[in-house]
CHARMM-style PDB file with segment names, atoms N, HN, CA, C and O in Angstrom:
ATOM      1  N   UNK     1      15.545  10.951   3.993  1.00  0.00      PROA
ATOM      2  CA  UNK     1      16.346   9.762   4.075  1.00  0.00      PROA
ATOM      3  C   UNK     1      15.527   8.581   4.607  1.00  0.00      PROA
ATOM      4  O   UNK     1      15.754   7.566   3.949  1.00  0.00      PROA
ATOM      5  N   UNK     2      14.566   8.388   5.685  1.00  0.00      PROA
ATOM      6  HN  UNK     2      14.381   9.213   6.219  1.00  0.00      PROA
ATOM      7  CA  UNK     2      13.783   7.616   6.180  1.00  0.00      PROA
ATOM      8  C   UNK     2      12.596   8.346   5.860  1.00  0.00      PROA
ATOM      9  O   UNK     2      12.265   9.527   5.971  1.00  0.00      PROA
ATOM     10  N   UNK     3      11.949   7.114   5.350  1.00  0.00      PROA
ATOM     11  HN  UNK     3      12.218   6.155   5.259  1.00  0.00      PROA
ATOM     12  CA  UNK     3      10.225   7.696   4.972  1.00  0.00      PROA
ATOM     13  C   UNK     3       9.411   6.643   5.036  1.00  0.00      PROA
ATOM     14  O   UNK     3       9.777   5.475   5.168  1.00  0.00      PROA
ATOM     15  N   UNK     4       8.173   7.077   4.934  1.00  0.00      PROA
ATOM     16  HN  UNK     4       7.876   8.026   4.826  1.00  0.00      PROA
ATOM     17  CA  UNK     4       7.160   5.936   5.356  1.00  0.00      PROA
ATOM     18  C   UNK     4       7.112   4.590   4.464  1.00  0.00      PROA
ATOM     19  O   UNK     4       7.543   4.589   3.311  1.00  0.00      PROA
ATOM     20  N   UNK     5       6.464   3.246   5.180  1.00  0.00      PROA
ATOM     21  HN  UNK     5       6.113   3.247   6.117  1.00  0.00      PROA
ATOM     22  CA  UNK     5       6.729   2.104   4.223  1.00  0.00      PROA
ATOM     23  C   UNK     5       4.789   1.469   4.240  1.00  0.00      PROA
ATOM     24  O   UNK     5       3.979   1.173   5.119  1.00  0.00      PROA
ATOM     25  N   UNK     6       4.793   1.520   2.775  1.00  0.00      PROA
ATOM     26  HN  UNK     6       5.451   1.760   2.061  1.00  0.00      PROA
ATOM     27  CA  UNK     6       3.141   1.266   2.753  1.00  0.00      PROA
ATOM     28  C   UNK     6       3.211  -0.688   2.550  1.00  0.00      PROA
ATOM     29  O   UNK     6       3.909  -1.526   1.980  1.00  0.00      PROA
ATOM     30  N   UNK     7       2.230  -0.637   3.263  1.00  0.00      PROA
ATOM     31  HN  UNK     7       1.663   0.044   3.727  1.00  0.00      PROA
ATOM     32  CA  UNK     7       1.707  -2.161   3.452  1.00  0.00      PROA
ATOM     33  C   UNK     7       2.511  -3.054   4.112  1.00  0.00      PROA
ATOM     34  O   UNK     7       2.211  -4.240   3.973  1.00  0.00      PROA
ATOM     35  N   UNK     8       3.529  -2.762   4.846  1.00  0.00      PROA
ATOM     36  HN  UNK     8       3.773  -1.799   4.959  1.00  0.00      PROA
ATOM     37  CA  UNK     8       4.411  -3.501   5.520  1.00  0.00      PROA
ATOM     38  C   UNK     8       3.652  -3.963   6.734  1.00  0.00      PROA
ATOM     39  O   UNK     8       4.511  -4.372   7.515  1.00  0.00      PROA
ATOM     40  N   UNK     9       2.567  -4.085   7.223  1.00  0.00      PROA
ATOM     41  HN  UNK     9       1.870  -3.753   6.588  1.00  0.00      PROA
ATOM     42  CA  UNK     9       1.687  -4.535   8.597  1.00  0.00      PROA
ATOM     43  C   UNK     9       2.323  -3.487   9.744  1.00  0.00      PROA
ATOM     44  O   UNK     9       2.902  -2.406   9.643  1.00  0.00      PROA
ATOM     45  N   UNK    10       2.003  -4.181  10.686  1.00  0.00      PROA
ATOM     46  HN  UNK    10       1.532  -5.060  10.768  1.00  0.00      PROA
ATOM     47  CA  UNK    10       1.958  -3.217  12.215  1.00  0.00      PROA
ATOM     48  C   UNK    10       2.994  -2.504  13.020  1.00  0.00      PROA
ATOM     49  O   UNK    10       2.933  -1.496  13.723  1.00  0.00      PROA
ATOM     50  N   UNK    11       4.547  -3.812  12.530  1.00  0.00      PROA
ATOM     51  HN  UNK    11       4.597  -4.631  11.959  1.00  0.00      PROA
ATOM     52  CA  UNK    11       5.615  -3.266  12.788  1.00  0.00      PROA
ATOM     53  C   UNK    11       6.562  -2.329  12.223  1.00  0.00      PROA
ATOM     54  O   UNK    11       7.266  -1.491  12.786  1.00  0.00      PROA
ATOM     55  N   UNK    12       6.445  -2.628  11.019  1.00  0.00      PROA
ATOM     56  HN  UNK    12       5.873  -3.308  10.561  1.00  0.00      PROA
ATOM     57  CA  UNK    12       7.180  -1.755  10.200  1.00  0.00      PROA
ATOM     58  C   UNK    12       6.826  -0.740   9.330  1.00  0.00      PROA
ATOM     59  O   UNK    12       6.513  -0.986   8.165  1.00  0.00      PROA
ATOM     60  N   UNK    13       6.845   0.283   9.749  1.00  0.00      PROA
ATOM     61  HN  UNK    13       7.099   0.483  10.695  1.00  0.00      PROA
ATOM     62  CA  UNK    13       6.136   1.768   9.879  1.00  0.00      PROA
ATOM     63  C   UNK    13       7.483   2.381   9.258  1.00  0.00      PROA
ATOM     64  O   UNK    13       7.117   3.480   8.843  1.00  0.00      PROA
ATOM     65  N   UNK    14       8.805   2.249   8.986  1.00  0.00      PROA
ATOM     66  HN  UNK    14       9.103   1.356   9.323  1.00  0.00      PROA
ATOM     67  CA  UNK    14       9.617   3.038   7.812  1.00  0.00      PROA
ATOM     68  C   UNK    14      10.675   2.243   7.236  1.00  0.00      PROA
ATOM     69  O   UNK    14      11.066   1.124   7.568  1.00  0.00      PROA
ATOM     70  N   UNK    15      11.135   3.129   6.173  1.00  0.00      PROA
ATOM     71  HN  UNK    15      10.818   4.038   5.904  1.00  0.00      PROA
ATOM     72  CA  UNK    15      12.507   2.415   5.227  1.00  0.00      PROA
ATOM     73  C   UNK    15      13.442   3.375   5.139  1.00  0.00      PROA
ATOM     74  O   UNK    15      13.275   4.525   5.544  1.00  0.00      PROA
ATOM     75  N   UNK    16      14.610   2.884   4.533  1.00  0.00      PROA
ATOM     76  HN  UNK    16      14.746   1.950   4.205  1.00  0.00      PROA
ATOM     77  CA  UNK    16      15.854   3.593   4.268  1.00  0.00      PROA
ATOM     78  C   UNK    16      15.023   3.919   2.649  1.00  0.00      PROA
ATOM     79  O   UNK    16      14.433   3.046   2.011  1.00  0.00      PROA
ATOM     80  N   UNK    17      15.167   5.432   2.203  1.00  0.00      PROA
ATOM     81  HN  UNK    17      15.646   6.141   2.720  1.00  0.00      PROA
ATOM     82  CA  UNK    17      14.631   5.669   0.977  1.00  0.00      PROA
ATOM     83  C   UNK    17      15.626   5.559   0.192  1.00  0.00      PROA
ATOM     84  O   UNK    17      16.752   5.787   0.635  1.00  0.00      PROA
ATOM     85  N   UNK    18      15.394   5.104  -1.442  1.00  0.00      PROA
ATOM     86  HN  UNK    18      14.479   4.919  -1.801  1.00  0.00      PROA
ATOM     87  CA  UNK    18      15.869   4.996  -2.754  1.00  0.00      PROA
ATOM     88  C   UNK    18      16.843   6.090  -3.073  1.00  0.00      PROA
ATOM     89  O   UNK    18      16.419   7.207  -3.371  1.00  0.00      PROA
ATOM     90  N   UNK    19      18.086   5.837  -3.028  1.00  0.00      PROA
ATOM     91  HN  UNK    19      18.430   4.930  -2.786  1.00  0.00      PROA
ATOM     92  CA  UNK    19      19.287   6.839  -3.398  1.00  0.00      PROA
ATOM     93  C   UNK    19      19.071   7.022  -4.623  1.00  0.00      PROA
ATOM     94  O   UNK    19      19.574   8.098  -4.946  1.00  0.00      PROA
ATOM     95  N   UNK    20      18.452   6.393  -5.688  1.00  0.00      PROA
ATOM     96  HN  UNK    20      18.043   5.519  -5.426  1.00  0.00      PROA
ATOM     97  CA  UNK    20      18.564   6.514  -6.838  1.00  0.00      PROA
ATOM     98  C   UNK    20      17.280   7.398  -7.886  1.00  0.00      PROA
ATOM     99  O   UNK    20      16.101   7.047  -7.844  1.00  0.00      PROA
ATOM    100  N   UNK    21      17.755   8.524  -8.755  1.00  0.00      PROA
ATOM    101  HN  UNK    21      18.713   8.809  -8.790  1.00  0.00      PROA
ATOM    102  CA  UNK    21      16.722   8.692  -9.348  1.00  0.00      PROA
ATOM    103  C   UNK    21      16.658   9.195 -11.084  1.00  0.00      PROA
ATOM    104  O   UNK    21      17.468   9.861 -11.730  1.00  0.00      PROA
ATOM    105  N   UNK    22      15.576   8.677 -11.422  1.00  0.00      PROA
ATOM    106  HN  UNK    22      14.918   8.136 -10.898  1.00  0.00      PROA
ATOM    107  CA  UNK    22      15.378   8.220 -13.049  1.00  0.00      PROA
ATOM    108  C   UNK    22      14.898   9.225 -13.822  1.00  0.00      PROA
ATOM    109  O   UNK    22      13.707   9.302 -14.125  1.00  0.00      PROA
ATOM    110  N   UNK    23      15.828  10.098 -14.208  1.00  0.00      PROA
ATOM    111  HN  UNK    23      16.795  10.035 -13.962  1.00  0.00      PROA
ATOM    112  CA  UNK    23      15.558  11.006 -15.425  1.00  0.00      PROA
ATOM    113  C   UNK    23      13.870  10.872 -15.688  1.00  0.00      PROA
ATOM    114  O   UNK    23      13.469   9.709 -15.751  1.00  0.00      PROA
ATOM    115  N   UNK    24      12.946  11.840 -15.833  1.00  0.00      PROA
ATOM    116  HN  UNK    24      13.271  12.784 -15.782  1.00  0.00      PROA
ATOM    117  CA  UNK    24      11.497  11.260 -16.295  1.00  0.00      PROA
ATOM    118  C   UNK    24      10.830  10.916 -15.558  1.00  0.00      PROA
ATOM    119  O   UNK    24       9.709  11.426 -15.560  1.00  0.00      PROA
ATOM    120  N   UNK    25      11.105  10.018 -14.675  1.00  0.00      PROA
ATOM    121  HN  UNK    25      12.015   9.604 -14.673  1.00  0.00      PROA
ATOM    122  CA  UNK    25      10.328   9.158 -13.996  1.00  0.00      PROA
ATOM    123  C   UNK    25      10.241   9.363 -12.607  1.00  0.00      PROA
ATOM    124  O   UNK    25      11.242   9.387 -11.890  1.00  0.00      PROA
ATOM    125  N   UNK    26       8.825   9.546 -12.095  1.00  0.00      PROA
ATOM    126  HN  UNK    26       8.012   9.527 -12.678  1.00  0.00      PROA
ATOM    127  CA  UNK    26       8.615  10.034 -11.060  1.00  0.00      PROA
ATOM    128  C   UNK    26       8.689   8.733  -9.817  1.00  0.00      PROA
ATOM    129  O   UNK    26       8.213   7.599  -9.876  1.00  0.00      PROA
ATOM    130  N   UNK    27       9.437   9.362  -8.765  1.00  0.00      PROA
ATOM    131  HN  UNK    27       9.824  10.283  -8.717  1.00  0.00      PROA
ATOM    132  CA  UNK    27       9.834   8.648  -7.795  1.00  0.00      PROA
ATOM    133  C   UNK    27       8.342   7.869  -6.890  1.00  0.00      PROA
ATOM    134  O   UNK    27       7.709   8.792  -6.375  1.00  0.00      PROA
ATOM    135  N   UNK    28       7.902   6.961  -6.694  1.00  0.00      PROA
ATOM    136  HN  UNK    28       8.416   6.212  -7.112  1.00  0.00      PROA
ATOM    137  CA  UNK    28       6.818   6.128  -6.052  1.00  0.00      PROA
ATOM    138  C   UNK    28       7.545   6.242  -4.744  1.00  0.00      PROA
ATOM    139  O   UNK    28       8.745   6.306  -4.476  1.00  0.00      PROA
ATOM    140  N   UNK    29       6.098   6.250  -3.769  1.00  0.00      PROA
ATOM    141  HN  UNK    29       5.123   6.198  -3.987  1.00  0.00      PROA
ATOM    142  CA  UNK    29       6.455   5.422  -2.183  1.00  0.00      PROA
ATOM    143  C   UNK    29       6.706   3.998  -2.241  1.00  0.00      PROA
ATOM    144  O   UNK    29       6.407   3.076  -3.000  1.00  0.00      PROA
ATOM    145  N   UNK    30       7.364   4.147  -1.165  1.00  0.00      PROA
ATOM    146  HN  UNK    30       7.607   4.895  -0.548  1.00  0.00      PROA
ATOM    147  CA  UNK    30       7.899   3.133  -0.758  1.00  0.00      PROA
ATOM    148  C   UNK    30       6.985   1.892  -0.619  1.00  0.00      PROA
ATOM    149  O   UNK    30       5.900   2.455  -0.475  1.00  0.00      PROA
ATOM    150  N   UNK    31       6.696   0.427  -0.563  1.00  0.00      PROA
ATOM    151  HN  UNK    31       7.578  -0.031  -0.681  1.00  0.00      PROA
ATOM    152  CA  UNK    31       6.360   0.006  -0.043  1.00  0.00      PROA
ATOM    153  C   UNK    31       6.856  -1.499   0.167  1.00  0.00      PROA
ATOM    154  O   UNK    31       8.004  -1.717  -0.219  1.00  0.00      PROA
ATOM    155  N   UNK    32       6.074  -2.681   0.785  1.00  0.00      PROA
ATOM    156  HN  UNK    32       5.141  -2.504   1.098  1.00  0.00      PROA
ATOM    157  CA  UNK    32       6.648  -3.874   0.845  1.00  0.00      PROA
ATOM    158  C   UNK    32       7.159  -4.488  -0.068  1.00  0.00      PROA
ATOM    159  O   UNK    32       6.531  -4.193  -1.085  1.00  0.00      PROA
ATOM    160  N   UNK    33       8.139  -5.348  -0.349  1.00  0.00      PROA
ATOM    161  HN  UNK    33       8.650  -5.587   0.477  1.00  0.00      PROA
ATOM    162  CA  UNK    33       8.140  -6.669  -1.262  1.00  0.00      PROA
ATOM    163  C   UNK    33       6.907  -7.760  -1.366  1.00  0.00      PROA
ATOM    164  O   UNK    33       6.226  -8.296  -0.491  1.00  0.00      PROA
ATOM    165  N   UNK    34       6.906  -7.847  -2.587  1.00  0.00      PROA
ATOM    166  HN  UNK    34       7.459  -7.411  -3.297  1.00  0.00      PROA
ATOM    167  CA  UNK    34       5.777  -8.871  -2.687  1.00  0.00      PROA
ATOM    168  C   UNK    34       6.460 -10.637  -2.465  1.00  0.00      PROA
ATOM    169  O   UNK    34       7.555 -11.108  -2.773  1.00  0.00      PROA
ATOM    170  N   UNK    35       5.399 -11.179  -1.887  1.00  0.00      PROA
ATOM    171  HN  UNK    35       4.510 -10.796  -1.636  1.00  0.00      PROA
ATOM    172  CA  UNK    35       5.681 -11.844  -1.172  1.00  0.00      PROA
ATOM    173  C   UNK    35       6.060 -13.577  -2.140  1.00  0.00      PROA
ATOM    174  O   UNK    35       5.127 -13.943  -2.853  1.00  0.00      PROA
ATOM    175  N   UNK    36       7.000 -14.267  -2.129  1.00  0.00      PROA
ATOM    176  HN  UNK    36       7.759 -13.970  -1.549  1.00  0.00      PROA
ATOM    177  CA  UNK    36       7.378 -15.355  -3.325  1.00  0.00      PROA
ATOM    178  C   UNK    36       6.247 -15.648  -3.678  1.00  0.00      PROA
ATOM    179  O   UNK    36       5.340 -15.906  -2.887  1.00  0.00      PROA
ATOM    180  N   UNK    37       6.115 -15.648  -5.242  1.00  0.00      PROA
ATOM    181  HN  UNK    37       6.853 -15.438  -5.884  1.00  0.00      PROA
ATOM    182  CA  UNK    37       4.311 -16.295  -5.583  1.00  0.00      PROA
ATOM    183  C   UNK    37       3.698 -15.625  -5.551  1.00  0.00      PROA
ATOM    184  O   UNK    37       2.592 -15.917  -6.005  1.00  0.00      PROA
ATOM    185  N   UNK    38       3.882 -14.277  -5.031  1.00  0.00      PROA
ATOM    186  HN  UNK    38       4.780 -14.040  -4.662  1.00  0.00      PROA
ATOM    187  CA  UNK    38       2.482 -13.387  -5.062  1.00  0.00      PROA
ATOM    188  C   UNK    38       1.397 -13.167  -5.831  1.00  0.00      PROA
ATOM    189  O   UNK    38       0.190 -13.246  -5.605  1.00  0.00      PROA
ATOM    190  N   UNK    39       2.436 -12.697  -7.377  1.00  0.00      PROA
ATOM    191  HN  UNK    39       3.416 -12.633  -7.561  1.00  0.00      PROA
ATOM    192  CA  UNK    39       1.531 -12.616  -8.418  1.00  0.00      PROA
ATOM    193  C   UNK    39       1.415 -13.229  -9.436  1.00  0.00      PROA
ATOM    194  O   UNK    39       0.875 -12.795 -10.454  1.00  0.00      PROA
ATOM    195  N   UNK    40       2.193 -14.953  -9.207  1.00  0.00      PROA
ATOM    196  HN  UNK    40       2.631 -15.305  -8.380  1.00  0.00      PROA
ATOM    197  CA  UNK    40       1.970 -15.739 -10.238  1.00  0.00      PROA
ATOM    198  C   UNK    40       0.849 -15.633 -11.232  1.00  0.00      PROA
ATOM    199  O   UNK    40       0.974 -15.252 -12.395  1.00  0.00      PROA
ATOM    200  N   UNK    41      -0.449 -16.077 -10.544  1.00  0.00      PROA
ATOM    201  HN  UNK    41      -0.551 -16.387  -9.599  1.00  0.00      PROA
ATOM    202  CA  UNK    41      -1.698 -15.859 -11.469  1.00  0.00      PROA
ATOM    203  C   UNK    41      -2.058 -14.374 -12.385  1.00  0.00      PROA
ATOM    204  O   UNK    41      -2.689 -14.423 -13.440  1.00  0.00      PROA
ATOM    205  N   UNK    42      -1.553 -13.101 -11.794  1.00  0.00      PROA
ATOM    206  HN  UNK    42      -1.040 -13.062 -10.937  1.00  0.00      PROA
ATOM    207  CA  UNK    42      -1.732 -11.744 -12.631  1.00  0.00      PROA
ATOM    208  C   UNK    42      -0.724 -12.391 -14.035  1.00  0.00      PROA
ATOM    209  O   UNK    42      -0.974 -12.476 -15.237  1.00  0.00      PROA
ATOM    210  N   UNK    43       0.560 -12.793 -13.160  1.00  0.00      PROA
ATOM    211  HN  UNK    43       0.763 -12.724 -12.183  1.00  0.00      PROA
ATOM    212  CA  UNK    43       1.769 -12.947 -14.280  1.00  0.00      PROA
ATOM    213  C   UNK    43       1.473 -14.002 -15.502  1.00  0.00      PROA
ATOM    214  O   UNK    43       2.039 -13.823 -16.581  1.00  0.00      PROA
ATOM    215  N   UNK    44       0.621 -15.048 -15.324  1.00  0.00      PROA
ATOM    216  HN  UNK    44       0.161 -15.194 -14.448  1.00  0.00      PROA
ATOM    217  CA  UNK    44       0.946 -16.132 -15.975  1.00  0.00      PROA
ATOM    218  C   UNK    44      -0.166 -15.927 -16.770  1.00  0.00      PROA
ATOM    219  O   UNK    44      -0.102 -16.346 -17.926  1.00  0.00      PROA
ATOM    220  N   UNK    45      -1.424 -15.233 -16.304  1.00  0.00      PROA
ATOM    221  HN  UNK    45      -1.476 -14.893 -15.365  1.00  0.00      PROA
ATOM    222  CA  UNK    45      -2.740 -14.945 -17.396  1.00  0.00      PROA
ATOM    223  C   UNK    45      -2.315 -13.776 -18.114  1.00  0.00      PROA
ATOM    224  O   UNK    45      -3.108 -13.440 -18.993  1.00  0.00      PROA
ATOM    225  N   UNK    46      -1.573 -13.257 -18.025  1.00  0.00      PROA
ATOM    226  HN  UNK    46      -0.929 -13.530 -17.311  1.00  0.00      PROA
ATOM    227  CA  UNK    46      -0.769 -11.735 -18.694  1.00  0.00      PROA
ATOM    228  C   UNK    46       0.051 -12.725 -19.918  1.00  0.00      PROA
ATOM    229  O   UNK    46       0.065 -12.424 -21.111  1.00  0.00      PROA
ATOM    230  N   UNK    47       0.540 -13.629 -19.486  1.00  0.00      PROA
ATOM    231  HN  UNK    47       0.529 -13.873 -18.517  1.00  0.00      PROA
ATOM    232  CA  UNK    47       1.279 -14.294 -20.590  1.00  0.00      PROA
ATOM    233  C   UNK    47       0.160 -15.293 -21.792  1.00  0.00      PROA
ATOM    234  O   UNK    47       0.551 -15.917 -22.779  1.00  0.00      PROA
ATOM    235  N   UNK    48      -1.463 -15.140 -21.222  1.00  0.00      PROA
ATOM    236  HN  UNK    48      -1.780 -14.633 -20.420  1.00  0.00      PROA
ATOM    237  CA  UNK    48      -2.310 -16.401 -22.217  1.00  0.00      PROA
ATOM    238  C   UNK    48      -2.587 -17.545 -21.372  1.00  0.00      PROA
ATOM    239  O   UNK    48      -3.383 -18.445 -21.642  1.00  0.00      PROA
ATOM    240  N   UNK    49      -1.974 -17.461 -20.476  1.00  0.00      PROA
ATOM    241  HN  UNK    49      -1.327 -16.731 -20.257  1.00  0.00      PROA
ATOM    242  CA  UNK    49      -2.398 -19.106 -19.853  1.00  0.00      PROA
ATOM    243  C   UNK    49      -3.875 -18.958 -19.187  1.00  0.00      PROA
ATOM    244  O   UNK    49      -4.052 -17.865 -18.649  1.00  0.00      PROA
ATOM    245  N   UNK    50      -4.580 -19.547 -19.151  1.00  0.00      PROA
ATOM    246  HN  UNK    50      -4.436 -20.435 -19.588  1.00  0.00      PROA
ATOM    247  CA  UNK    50      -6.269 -19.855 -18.633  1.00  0.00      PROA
ATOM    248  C   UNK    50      -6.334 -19.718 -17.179  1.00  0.00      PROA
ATOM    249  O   UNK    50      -5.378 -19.156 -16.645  1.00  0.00      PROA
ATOM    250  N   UNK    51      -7.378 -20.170 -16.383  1.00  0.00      PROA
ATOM    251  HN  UNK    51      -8.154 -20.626 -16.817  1.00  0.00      PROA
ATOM    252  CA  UNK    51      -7.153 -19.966 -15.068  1.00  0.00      PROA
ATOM    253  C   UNK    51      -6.872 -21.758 -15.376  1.00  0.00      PROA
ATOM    254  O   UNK    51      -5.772 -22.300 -15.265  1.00  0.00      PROA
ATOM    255  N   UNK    52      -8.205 -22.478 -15.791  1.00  0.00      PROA
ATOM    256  HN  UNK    52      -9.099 -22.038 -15.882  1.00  0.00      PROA
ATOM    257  CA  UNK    52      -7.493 -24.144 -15.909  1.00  0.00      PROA
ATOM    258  C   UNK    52      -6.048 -24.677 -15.777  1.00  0.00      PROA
ATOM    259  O   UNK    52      -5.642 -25.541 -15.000  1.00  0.00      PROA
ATOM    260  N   UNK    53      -5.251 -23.862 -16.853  1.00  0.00      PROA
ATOM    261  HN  UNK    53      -5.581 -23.161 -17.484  1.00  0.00      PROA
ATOM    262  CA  UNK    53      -4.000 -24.121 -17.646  1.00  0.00      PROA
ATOM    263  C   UNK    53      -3.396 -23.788 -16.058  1.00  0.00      PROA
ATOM    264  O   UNK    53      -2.624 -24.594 -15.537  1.00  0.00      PROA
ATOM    265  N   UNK    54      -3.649 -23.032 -15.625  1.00  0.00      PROA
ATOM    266  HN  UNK    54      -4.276 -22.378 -16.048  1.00  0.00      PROA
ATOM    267  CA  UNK    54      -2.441 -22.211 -13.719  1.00  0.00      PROA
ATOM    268  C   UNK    54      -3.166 -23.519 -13.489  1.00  0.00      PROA
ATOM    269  O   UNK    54      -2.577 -24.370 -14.155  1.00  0.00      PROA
ATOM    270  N   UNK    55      -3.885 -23.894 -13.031  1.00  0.00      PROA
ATOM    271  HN  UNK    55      -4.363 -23.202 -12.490  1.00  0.00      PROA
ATOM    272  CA  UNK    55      -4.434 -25.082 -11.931  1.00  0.00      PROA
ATOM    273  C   UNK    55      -3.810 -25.892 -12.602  1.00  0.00      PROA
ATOM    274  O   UNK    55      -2.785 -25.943 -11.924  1.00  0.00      PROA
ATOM    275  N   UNK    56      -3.610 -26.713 -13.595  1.00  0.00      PROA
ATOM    276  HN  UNK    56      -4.443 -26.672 -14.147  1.00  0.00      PROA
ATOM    277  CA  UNK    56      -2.930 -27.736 -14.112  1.00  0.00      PROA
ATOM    278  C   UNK    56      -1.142 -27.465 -14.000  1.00  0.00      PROA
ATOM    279  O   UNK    56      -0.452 -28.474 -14.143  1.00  0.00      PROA
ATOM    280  N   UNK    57      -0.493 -26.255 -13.772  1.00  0.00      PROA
ATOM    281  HN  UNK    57      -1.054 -25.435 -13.655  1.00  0.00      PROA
ATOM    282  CA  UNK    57       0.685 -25.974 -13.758  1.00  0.00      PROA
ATOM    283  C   UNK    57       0.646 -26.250 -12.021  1.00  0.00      PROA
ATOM    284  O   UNK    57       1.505 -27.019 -11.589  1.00  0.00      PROA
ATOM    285  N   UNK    58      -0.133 -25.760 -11.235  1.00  0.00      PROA
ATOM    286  HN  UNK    58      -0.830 -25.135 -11.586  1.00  0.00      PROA
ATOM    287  CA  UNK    58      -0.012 -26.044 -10.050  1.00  0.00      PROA
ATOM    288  C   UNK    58       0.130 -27.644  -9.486  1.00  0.00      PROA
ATOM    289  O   UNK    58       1.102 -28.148  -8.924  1.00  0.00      PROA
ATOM    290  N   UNK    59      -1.221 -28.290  -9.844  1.00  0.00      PROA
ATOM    291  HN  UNK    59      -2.011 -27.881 -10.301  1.00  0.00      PROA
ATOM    292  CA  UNK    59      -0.864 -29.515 -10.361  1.00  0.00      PROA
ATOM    293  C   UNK    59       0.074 -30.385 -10.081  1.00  0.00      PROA
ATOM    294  O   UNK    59       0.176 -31.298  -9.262  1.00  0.00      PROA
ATOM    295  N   UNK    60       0.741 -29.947 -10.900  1.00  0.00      PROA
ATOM    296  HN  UNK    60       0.658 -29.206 -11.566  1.00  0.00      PROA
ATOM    297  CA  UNK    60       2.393 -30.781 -11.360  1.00  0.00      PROA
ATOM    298  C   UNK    60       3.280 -30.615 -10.377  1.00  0.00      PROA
ATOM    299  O   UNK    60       4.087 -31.394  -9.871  1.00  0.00      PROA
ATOM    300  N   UNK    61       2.945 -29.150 -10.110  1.00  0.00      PROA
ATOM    301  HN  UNK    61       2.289 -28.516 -10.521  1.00  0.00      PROA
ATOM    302  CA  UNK    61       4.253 -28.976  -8.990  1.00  0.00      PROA
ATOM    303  C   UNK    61       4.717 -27.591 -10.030  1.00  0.00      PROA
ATOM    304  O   UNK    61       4.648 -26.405  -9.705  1.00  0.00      PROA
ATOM    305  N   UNK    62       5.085 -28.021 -11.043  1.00  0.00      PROA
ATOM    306  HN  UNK    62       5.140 -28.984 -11.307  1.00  0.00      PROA
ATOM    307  CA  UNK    62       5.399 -26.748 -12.185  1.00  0.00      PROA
ATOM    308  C   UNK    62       5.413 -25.055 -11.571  1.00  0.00      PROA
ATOM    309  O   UNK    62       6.366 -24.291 -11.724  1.00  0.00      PROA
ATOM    310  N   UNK    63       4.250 -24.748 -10.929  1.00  0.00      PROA
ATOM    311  HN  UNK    63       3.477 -25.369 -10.805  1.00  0.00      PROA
ATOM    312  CA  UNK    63       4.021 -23.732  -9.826  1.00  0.00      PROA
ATOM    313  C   UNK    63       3.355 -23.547  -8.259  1.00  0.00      PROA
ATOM    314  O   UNK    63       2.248 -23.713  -7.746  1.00  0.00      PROA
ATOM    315  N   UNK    64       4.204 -23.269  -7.981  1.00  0.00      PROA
ATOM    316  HN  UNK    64       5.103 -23.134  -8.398  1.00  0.00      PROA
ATOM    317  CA  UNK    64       4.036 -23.354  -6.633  1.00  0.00      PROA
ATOM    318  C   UNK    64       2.664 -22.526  -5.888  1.00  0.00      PROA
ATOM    319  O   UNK    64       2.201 -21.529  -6.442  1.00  0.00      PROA
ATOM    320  N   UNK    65       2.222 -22.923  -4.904  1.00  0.00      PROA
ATOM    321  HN  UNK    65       2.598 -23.733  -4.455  1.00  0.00      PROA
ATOM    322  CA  UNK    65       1.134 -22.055  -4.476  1.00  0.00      PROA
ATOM    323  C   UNK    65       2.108 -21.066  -3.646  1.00  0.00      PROA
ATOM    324  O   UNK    65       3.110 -21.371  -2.999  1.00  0.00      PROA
ATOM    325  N   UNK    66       1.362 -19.435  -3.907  1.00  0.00      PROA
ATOM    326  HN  UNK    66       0.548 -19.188  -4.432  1.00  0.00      PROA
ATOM    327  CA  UNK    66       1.632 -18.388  -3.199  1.00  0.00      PROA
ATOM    328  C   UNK    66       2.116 -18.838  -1.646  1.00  0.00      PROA
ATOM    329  O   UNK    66       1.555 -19.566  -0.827  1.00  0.00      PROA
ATOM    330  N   UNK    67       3.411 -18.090  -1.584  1.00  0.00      PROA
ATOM    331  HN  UNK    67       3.866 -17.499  -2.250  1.00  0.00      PROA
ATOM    332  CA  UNK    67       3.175 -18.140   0.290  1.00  0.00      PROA
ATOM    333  C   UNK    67       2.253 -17.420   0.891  1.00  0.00      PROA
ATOM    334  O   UNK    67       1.885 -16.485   0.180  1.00  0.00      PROA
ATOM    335  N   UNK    68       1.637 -17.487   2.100  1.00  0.00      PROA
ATOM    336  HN  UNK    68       1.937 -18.246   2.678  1.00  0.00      PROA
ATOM    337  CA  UNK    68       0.849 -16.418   2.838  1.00  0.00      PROA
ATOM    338  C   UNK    68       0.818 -16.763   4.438  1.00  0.00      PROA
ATOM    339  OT1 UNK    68       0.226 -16.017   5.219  1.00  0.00      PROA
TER     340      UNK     68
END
């Protein structure tokens, strides 16, 4: 029911585990939420856009820089 939580930093060492499970598909650990913005740049060069084309979307305002 409580199990370990990966990458959450120093304090938070567990979670309430996933009630739910998917025919097939093997259950993953737990770990953090990624953080707003995280993976804009994986996401947006996955879609064709350049690294230029993200800097010019940033730019504008269009995308936001990652929180951290």
């Amino acid at each position: 029911m409580i199990v370990p939580l990966e990458g959450a930093g120093e304090h938070l060492k567990l979670t309430v585990s996933s009630p739910l499970t998917v025919h097939g598909a093997a259950k993953v650990p737990a770990r953090r939420a990624p953080e707003l913005g995280e993976h804009n740049d994986e996401i947006l060069k996955q879609l064709g856009f350049s690294g230029d084309e993200i800097d010019g979307l940033r730019a504008n305002g269009a995308v936001p820089h990652a929180w951290h």
